[in-house]
DRENDO-1510 file (C-alpha; in Angstrom, 1 decimal, always signed):
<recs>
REC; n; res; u; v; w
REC; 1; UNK; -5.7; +35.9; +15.0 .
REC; 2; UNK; -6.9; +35.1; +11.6 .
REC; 3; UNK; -10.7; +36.6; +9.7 .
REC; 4; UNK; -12.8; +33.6; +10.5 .
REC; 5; UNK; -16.0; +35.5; +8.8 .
REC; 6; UNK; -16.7; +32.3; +6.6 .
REC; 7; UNK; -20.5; +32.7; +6.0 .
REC; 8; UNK; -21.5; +35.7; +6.0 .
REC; 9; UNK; -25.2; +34.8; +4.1 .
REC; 10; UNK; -25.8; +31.7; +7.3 .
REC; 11; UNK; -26.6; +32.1; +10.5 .
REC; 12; UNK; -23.8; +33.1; +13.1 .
REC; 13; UNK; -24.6; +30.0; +14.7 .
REC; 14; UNK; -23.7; +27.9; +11.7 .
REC; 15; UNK; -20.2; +29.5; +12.1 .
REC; 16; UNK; -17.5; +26.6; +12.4 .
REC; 17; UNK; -15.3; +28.0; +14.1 .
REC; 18; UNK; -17.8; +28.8; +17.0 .
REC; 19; UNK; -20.7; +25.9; +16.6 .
REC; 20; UNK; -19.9; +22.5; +18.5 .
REC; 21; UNK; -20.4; +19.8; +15.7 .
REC; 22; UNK; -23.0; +17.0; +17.0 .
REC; 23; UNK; -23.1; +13.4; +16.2 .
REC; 24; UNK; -25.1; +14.3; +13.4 .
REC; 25; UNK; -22.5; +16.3; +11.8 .
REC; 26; UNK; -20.4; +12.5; +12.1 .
REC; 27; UNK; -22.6; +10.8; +10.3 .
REC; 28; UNK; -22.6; +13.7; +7.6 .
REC; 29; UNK; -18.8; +13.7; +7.4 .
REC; 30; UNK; -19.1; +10.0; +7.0 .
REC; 31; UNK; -21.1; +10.2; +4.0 .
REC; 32; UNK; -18.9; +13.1; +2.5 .
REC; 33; UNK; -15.6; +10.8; +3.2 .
REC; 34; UNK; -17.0; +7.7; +2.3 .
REC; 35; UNK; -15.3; +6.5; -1.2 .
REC; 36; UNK; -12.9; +9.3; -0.6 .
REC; 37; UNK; -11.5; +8.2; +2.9 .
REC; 38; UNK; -9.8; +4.8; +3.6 .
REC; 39; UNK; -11.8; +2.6; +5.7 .
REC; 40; UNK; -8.6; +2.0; +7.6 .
REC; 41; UNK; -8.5; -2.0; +9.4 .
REC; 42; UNK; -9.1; -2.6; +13.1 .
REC; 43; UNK; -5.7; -5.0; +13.7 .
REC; 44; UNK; -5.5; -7.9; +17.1 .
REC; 45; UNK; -2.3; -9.2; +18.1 .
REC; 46; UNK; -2.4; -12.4; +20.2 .
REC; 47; UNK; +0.6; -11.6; +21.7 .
REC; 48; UNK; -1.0; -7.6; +22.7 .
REC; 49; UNK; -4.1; -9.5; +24.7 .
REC; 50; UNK; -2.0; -12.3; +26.4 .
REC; 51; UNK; +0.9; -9.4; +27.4 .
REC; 52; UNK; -2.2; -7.1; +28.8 .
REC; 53; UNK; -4.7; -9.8; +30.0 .
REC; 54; UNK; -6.9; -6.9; +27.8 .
REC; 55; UNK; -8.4; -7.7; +24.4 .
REC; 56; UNK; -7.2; -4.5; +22.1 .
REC; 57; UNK; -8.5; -3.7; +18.9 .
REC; 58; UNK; -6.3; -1.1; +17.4 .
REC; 59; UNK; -7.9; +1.3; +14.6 .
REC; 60; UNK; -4.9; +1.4; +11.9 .
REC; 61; UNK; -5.1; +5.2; +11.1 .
REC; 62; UNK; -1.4; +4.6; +9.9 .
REC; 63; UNK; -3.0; +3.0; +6.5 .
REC; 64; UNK; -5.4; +6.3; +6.1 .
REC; 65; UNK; -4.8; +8.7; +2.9 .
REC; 66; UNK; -1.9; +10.7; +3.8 .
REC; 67; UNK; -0.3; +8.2; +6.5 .
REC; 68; UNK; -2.7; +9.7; +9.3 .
REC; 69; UNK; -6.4; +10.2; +10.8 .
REC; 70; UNK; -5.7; +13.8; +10.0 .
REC; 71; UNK; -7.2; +13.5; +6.0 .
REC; 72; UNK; -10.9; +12.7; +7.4 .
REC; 73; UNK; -11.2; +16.2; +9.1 .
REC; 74; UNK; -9.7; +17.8; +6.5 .
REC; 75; UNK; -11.1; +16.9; +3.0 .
REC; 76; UNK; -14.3; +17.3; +5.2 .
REC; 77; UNK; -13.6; +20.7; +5.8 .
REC; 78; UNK; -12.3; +20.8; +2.0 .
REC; 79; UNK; -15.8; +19.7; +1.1 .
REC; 80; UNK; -18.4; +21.9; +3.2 .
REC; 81; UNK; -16.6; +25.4; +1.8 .
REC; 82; UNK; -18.5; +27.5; -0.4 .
REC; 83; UNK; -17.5; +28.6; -3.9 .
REC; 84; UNK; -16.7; +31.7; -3.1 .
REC; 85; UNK; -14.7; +30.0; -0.1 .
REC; 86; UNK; -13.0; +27.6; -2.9 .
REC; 87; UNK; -12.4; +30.4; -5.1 .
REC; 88; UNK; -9.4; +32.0; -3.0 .
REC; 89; UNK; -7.8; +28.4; -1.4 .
REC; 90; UNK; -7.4; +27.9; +1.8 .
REC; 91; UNK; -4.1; +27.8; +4.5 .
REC; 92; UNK; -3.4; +26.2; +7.5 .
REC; 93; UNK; -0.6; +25.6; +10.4 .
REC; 94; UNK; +0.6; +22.5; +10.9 .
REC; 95; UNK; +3.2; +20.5; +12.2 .
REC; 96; UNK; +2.8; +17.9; +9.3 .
REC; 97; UNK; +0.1; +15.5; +9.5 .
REC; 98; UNK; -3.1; +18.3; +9.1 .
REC; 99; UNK; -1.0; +20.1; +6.6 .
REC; 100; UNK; -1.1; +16.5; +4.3 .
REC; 101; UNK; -4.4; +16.4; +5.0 .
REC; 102; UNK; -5.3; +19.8; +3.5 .
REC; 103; UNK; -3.0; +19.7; +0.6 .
REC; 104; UNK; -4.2; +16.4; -0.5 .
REC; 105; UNK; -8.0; +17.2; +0.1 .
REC; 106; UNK; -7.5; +20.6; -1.9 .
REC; 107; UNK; -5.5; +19.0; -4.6 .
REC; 108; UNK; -8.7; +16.8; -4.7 .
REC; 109; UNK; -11.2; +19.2; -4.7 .
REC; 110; UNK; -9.1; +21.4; -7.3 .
REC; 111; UNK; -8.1; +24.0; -4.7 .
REC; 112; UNK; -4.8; +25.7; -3.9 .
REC; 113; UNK; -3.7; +25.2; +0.1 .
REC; 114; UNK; -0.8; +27.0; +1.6 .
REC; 115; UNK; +0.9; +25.6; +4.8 .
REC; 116; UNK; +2.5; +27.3; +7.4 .
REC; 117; UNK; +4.7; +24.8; +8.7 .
REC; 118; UNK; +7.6; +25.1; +11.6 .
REC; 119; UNK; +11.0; +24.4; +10.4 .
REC; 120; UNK; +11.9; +21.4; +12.3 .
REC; 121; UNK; +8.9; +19.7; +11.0 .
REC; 122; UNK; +9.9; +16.0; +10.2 .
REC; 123; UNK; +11.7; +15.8; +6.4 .
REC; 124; UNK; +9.3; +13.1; +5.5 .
REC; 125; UNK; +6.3; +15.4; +6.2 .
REC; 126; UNK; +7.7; +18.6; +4.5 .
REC; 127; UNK; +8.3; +16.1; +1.9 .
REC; 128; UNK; +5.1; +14.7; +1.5 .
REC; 129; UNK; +3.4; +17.7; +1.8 .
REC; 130; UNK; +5.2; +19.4; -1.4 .
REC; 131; UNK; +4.3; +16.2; -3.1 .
REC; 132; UNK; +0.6; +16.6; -2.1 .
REC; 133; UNK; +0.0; +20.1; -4.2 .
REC; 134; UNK; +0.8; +21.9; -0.5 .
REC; 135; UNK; +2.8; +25.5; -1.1 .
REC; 136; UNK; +4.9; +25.5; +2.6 .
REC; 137; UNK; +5.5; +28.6; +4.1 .
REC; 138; UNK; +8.3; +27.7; +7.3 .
REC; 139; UNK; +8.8; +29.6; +10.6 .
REC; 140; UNK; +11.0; +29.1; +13.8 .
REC; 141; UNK; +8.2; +27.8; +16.6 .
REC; 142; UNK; +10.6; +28.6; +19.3 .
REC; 143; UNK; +11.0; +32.0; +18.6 .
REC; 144; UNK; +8.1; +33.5; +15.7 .
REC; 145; UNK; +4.6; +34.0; +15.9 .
REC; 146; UNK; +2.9; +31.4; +13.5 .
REC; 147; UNK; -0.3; +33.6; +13.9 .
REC; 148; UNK; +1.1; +36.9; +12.7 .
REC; 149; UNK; +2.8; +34.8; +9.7 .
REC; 150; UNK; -0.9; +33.0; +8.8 .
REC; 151; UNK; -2.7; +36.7; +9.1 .
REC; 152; UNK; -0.2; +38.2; +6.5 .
REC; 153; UNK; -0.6; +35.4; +4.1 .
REC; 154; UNK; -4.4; +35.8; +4.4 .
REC; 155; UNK; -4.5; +39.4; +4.4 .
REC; 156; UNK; -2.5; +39.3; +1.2 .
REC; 157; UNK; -4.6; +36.7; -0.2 .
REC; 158; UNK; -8.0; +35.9; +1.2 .
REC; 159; UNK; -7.6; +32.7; +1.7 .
REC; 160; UNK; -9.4; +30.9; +4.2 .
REC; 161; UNK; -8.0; +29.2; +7.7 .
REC; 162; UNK; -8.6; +25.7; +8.0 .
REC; 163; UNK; -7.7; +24.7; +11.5 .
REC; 164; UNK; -6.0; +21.9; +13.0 .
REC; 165; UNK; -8.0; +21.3; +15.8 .
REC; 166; UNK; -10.7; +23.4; +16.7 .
REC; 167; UNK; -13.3; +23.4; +13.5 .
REC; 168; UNK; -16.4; +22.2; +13.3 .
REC; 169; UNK; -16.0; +20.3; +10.0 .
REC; 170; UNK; -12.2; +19.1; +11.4 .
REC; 171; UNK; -13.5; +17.4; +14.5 .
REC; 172; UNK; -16.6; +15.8; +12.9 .
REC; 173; UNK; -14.6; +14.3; +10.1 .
REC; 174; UNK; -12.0; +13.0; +13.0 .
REC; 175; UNK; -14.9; +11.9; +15.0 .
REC; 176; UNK; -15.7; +8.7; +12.2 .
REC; 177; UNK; -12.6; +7.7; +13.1 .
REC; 178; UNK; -14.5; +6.2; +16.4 .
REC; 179; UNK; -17.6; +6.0; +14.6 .
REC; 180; UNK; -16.1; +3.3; +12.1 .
REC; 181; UNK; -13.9; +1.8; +15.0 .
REC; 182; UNK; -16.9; +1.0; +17.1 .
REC; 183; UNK; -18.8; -0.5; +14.0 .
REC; 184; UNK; -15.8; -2.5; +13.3 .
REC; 185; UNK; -15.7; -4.2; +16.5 .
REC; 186; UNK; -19.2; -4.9; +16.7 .
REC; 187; UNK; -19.4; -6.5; +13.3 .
REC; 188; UNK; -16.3; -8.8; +14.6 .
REC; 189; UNK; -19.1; -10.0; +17.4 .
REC; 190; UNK; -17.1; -8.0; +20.0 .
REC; 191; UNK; -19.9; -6.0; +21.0 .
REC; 192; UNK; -19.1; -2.8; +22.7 .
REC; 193; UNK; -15.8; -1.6; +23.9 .
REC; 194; UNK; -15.4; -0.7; +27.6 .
REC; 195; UNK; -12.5; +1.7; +26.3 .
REC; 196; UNK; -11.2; +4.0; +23.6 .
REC; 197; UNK; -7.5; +5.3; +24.0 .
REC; 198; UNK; -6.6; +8.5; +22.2 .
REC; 199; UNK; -3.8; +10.4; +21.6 .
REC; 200; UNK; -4.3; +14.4; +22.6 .
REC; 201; UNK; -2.8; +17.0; +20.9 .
REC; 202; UNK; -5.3; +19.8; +20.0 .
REC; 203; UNK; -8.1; +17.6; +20.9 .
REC; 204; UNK; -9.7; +17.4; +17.8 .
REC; 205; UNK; -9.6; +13.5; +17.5 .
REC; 206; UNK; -10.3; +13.3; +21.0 .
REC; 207; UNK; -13.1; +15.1; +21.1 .
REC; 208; UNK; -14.9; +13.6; +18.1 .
REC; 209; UNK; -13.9; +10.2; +19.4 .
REC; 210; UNK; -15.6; +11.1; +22.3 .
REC; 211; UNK; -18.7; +12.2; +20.8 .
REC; 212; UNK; -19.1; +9.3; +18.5 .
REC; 213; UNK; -18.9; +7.0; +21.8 .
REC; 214; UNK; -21.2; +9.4; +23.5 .
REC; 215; UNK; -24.0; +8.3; +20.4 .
REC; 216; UNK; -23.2; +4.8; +19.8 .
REC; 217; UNK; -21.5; +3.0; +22.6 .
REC; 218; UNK; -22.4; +5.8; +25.8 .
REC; 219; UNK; -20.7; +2.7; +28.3 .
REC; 220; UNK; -17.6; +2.8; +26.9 .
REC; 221; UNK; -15.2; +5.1; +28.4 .
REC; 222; UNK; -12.8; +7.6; +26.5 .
REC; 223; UNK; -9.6; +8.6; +27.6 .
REC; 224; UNK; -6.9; +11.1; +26.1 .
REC; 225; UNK; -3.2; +10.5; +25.9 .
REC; 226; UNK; -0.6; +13.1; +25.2 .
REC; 227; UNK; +2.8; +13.0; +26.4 .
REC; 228; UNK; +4.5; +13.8; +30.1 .
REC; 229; UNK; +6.0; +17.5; +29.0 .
REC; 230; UNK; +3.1; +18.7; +27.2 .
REC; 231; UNK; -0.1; +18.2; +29.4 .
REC; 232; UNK; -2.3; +21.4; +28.7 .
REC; 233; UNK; -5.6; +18.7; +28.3 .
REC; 234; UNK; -4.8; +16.9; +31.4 .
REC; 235; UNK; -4.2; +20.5; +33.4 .
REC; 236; UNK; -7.2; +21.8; +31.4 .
REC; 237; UNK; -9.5; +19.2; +32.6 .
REC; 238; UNK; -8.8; +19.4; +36.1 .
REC; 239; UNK; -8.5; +23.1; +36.2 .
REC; 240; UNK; -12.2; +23.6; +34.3 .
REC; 241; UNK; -10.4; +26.1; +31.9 .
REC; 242; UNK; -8.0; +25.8; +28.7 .
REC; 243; UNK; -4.6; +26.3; +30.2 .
REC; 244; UNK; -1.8; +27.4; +28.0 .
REC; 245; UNK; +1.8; +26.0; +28.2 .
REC; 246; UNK; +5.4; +26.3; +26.1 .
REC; 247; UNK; +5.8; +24.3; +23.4 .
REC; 248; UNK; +6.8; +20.7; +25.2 .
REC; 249; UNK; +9.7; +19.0; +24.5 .
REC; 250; UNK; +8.8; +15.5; +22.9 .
REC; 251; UNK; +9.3; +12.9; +20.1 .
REC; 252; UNK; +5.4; +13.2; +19.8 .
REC; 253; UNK; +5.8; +16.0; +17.5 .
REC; 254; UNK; +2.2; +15.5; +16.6 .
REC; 255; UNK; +1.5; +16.2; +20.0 .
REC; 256; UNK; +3.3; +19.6; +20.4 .
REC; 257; UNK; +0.3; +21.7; +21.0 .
REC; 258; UNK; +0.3; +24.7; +22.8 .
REC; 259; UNK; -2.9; +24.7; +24.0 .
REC; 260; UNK; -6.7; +23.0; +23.2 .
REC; 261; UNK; -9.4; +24.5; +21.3 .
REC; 262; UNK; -12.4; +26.3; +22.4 .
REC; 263; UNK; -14.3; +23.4; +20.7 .
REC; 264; UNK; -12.6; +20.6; +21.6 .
REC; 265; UNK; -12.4; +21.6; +25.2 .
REC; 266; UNK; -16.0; +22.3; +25.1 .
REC; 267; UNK; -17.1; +18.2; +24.3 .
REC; 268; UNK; -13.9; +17.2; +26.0 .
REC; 269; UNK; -14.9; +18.1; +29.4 .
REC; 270; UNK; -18.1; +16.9; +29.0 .
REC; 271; UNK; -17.7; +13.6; +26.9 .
REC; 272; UNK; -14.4; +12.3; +27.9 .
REC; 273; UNK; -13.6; +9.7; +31.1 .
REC; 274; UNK; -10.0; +11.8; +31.9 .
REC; 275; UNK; -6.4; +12.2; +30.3 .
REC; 276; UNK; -3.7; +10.4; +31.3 .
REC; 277; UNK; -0.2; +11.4; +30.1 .
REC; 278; UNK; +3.2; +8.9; +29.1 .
REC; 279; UNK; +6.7; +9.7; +29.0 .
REC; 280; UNK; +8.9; +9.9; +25.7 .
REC; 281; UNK; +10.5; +6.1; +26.7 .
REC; 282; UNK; +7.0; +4.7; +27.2 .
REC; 283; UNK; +6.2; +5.6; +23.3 .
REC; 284; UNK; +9.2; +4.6; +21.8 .
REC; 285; UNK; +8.7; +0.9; +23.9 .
REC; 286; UNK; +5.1; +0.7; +22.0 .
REC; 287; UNK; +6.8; +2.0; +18.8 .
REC; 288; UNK; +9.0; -0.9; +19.1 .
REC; 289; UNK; +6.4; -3.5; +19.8 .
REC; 290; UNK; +4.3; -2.0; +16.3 .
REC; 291; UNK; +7.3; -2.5; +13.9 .
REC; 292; UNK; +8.2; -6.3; +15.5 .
REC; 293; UNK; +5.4; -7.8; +16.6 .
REC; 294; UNK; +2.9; -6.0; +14.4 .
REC; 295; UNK; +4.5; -5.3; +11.1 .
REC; 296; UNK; +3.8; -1.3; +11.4 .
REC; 297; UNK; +5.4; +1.7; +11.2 .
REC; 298; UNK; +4.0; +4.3; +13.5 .
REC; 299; UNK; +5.2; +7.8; +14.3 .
REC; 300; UNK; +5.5; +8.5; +18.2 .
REC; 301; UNK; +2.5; +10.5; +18.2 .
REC; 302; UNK; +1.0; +7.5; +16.9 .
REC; 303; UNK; +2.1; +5.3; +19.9 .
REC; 304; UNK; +0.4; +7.2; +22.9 .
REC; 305; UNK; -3.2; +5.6; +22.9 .
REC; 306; UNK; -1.0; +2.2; +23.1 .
REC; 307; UNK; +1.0; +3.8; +25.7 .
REC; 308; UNK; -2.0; +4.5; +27.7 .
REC; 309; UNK; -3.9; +1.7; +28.0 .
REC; 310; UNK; -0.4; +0.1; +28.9 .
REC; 311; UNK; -0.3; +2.3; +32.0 .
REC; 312; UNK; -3.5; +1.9; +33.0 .
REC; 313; UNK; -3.6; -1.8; +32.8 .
REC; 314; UNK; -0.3; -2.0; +34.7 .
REC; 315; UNK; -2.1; +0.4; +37.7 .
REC; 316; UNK; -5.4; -2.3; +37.5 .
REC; 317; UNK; -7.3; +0.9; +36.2 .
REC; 318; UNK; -8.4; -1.2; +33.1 .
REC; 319; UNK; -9.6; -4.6; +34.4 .
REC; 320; UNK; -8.5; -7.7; +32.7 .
REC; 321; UNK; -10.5; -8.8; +30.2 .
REC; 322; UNK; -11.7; -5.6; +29.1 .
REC; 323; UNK; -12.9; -4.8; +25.6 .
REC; 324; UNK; -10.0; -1.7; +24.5 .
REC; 325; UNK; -10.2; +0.6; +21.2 .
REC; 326; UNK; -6.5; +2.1; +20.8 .
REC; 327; UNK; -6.4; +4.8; +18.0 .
REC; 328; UNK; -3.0; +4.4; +15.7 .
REC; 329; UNK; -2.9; +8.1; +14.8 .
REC; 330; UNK; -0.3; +7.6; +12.2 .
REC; 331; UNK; +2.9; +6.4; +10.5 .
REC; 332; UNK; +4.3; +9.3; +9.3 .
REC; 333; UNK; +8.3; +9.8; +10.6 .
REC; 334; UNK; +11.3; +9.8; +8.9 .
REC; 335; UNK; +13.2; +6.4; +8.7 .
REC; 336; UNK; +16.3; +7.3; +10.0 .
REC; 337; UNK; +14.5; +9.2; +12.5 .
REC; 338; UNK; +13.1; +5.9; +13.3 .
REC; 339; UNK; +15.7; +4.1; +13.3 .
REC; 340; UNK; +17.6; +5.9; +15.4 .
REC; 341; UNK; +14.8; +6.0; +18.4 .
REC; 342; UNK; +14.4; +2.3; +18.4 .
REC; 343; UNK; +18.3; +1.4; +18.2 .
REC; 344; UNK; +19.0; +4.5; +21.3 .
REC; 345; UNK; +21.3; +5.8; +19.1 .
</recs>
């Protein structure tokens, strides 16, 4: 829907929106992100491995720039654009996290960013995102075309679309993420993990997880998470083909994709063990566990890798004693929000 002409003077096969990023490209986005990105803790709870029988180191992307994983892909993404790229800012869609994530990066960089954001977004990300330099154009994602709104704005302006998802740029900055995770362990004398749990929305994360893994750990096994109402990656997989669905229903408004990227689908289906899905009740149970037993606040999004491995470790899927990376997406959602889905209220 949007001119995704970017480089015009490169090869078409440099184009990010159509070139699969490598591991490579991690290592690059590491190097751009490093002093600029939080080098977010891997937290253990006692309690966690003696409830699972599973030791689980959870990558804290809740303590990232922004409150989420989301500012790695896109302050890369900020950074590889060229100054004529620069020149006329940039806009993206988002329901919140990504649209931090560019604002921040661009307020960074000295750009302007425009986010097209649905109107039911969280308050605290609408919020944050003013805060962050971010100039928020709202529409109704139950009933307008958030494409047709992001080709007028760049029509008028020029500006250039930074994806969510399905970016070259966005998925290798995403992918250190796993990259630092599987480092971490191994400097705590853990050695390598026999899991990584994701959370799936676009598949972005996912699939740069997947491809770190794929480089620097190839036994360890990734799996995806989204929630019960929205599983287009899950269908997708099994199908062999993107499948397309309604906008789901969820507290794992991170989550409400409509569909996964050409990209992402792309590594997915080759890098990644399968995806598992875990209802609304599931999340808010883990959410629960975070704030008392961990001392974190994480959104629902946030929750499903947690969720997952739960699941599969109650089916024996996950063997006790295994070695389990759980991604913390992020801790972004409103208080009384919050509050209100931990109390039932």
């Amino acid at each position: 829907a949007y001119n995704t002409s970017t480089r015009q003077e490169m090869p078409a096969t440099d184009d990010p929106y159509t070139t699969l990023p490598t591991y490579d490209d991690i290592v690059a986005a590491a190097r751009t992100l490093d002093g600029v990105a939080n080098k977010t803790p891997v937290e253990t709870s006692r309690t966690l491995n003696e409830q699972l029988g599973v030791k689980v180191f959870c990558k804290a992307e809740n303590k990232q720039r922004t409150g989420s994983f989301k500012f790695r892909g896109g302050y890369n993404s900020i950074a590889n654009l060229t100054p004529e790229q620069k020149a006329k800012g940039v806009f993206s869609v988002s329901s919140g996290n990504h649209a931090q994530a560019v604002s921040l990066s661009s307020k960074l960089v000295g750009l302007q960013a425009t986010i097209i954001m649905p109107k039911d977004a969280p308050k605290s990300k609408l919020e944050a995102t003013k805060g962050y330099g971010g100039n928020i154009v709202l529409y109704d994602r139950y009933s307008e075309d958030r494409a047709a709104v992001g080709s007028a704005y760049q029509e008028r302006t020029g500006a250039t679309f930074i994806p969510p998802y399905d970016y070259k740029f966005v998925i290798a900055g995403q992918g250190t993420a796993g990259k630092e995770l599987i480092e971490q362990v191994a400097e705590m004398g853990e050695g390598d993990l026999d899991y990584i749990f994701v959370c799936t929305g676009g598949g972005g994360l996912l699939s740069g997880i997947s491809l770190a893994a794929a480089a620097l750990s190839p036994g360890t096994k990734v799996i995806g998470v989204e929630p019960e109402a929205g599983n287009d990656a899950q269908m997708s997989l099994a199908q062999n083909k993107i499948v397309p669905i309604d906008t789901p229903k969820t507290i794992a408004d991170g989550a409400q994709t409509t569909k996964i990227g050409n990209l992402t689908f792309a590594i997915m289906k080759e890098k990644v063990e399968k995806i598992i899905t875990v209802s609304d009740d599931e999340l808010v149970d883990v959410m629960r566990f975070f704030a008392e037993r961990m001392k974190m606040v994480v959104e629902p999004t946030g929750c499903l890798a947690l969720a997952g491995l739960k699941k599969l470790v109650a089916s024996k899927e996950v063997p006790a004693g295994s070695k389990c990376g759980v991604i913390i997406t992020g801790g972004n959602v409103d208080l009384d929000r919050f509050s209100r889905l931990l109390t039932g209220l």
